[in-house]
DOLO-815368 format. One line per 2 residues: number of its first residue (from 0); their letters; for each residue x, y, z of C-alpha. Coordinates in steps of 0.05 Angstrom, whole numbers. Each point is the difference from the previous one (the first is absolute). Layout:
NUM = A = X Y Z | ...
***
This chain:
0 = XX = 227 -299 -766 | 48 29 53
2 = XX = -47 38 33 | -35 -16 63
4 = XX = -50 59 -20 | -24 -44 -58
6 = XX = -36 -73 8 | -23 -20 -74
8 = XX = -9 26 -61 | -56 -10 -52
10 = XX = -4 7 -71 | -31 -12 -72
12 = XX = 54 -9 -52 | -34 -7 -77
14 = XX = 52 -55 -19 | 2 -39 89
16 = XX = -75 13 18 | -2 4 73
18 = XX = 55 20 44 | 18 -14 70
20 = XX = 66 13 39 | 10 -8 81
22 = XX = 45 27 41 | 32 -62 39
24 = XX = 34 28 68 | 56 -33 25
26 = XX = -29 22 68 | -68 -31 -18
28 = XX = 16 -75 29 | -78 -22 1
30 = XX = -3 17 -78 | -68 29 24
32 = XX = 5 72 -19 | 26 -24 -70
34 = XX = -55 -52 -12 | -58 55 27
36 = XX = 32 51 -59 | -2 -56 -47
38 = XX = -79 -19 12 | -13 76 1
40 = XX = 33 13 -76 | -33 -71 -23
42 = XX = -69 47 21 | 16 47 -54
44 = XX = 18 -60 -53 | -71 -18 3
46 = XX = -37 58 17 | 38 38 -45
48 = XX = -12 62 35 | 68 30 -14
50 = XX = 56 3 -55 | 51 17 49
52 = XX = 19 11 77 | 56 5 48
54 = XX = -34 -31 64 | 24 10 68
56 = XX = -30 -43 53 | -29 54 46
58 = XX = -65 1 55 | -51 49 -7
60 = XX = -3 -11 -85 | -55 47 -25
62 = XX = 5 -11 -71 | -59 -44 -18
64 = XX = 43 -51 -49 | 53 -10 41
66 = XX = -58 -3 64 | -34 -61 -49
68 = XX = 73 -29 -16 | 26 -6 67
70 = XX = -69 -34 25 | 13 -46 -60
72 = XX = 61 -17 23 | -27 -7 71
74 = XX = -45 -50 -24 | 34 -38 -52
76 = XX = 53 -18 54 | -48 -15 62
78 = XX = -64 -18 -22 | -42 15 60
80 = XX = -22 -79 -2 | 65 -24 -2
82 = XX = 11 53 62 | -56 -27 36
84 = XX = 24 -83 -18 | 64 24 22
86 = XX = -17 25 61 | -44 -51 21
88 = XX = 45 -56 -20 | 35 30 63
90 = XX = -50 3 43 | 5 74 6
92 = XX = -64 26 -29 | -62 13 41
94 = XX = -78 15 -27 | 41 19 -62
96 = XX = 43 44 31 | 68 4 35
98 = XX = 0 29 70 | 71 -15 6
100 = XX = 55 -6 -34 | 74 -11 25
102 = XX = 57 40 -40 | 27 -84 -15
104 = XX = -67 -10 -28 | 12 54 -57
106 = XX = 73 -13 -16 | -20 -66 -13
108 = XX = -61 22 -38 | 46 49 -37
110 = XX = 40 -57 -23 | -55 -49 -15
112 = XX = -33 61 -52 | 60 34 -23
114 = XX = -11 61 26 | 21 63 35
116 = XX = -22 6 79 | -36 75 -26
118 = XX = -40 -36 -59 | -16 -61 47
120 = XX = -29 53 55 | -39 36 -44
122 = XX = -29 -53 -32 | -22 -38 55
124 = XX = -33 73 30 | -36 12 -74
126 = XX = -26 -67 0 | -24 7 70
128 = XX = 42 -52 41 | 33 48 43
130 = XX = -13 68 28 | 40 61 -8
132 = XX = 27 1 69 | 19 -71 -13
134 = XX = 49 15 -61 | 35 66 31
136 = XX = 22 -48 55 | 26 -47 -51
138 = XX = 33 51 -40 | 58 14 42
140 = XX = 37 -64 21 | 68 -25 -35
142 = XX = -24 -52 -57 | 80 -23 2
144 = XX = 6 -13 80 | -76 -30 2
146 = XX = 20 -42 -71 | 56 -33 40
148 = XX = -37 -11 63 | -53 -32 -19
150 = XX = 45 -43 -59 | -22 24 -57
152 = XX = 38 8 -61 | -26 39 -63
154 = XX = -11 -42 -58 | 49 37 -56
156 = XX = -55 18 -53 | 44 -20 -63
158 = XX = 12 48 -61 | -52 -18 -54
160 = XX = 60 -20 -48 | 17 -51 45
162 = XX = -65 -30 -14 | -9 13 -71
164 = XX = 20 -70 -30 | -58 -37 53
166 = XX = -55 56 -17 | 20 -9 -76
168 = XX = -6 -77 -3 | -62 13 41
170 = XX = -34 41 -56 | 27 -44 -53
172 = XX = -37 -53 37 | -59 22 10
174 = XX = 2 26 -76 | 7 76 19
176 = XX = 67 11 -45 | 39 -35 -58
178 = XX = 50 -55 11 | 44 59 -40
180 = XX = -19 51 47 | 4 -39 64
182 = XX = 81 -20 -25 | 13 77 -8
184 = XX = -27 14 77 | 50 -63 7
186 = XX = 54 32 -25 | 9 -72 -47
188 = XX = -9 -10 -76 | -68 -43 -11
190 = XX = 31 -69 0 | 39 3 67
192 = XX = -66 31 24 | -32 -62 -24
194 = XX = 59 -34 40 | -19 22 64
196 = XX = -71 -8 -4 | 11 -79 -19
198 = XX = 50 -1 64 | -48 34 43
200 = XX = -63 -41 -15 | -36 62 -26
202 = XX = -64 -19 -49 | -42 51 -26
204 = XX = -70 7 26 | -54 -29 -44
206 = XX = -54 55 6 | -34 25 -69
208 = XX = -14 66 27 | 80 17 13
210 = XX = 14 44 -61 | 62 -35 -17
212 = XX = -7 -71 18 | 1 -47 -64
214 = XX = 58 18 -63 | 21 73 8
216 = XX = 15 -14 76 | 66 -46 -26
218 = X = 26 58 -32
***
C-alpha cells in the first residue's frame, strides 16, 4: 500500500475469511503506528462489524465502529493494569496516578508496549493516569533526539512470517493444528517437519481437551 493516506485494510473474502493488510512505513521506526492499525482491524475480525474498510489512523474518529475498534486496540496493547504495573514498577505512579512524567519516561514506555507516543498519550489520559494538560506537553518533543539521549533503542517488532515456523510448532504443540498443517506453515514436507521437532525437543502437550491432540495431530 503506497499510500501514506491509507493505514490497513479489512475484508471478508468467501474462499480467505477475514482479511487484514497494514501499511508498514519505512518512516515508522517504533513499528507503533503499524502495530496500533493491526489491533484496530483484529477489532473487526471478531466483532465482525464490517466486511470491508480502508482505515486511516486519524484523531477526532466519529464513526462509532471504528470509535469501538480503535479503543480495542487501545486496550488490547496497554491493558490499563499492565499500565499501572508498569508504571509503578518505576516508581513513577502516585495515589494511582502520574503527576509527572518526563518525555524519557514515555519513549521508554513507547518501546516497552510497542506503541506510538499519540496512542501511548491518549491512553494513559482515557484511563485516567494523566491529565490533558499533561499529554499536550508531551506531544511535541523529538521521540528520535530524546530516544538517543536517554539510550534507548526500539526493539524492531519482526514481520509475522519471520515468526511463523515458532507460532506453528507452538500450535502443533499444544494440539491447535495438524502435524500436516503445522509442516505447510513450515514451508517442509511432514517428515522433515517431524525432523525438526525431534531436533528441537518439541513434544506435544498431553491435554484431552486440545482438539487435535491424540492420532489426527501426526498427520
Amino acid at each position: 500500500m503506497p499510500s501514506d493516506r491509507i493505514d490497513g485494510v479489512y475484508f471478508e473474502s468467501v474462499d480467505l475469511g477475514p482479511c487484514v493488510g497494514v501499511n508498514w512505513r519505512d518512516g515508522d521506526w517504533t513499528g507503533g503506528r503499524a502495530a496500533f492499525t493491526a489491533a484496530h482491524e483484529y477489532a473487526h475480525v471478531i466483532l465482525r462489524d464490517r466486511t470491508r474498510e480502508t482505515f486511516h489512523l486519524a484523531a477526532g474518529e466519529r464513526d462509532p465502529q471504528e470509535v469501538r475498534a480503535n479503543a480495542f486496540a487501545a486496550a488490547f496493547l496497554m491493558p490499563a493494569e499492565g499500565l499501572k504495573a508498569y508504571f509503578a514498577g518505576k516508581g513513577l505512579l502516585r495515589d494511582q496516578g502520574l503527576t509527572h512524567l518526563a518525555p524519557a519516561d514515555v519513549v521508554r514506555a513507547m518501546d516497552y508496549f510497542g506503541v506510538s507516543r499519540s496512542a501511548l498519550l491518549f491512553r494513559l489520559q482515557n484511563v485516567g493516569l494523566i491529565s490533558q494538560e499533561l499529554a499536550a506537553c508531551l506531544g511535541d518533543f523529538t521521540v528520535a533526539s530524546v530516544a538517543q539521549a536517554a539510550g534507548v533503542v526500539f526493539r524492531e517488532r519482526a514481520y509475522i512470517g519471520t515468526r511463523l515456523p515458532q507460532l506453528a510448532i507452538h500450535a502443533w504443540r499444544r494440539g491447535l493444528i495438524t502435524a500436516g498443517r503445522a509442516a505447510e506453515l513450515c514451508d517442509l514436507d511432514l517428515q522433515a517437519f517431524i525432523d525438526l521437532t525431534r531436533e528441537l525437543g518439541e513434544q506435544q502437550e498431553v491435554d484431552q481437551d486440545a482438539p487435535l491432540i491424540g492420532a489426527s495431530a501426526a498427520r
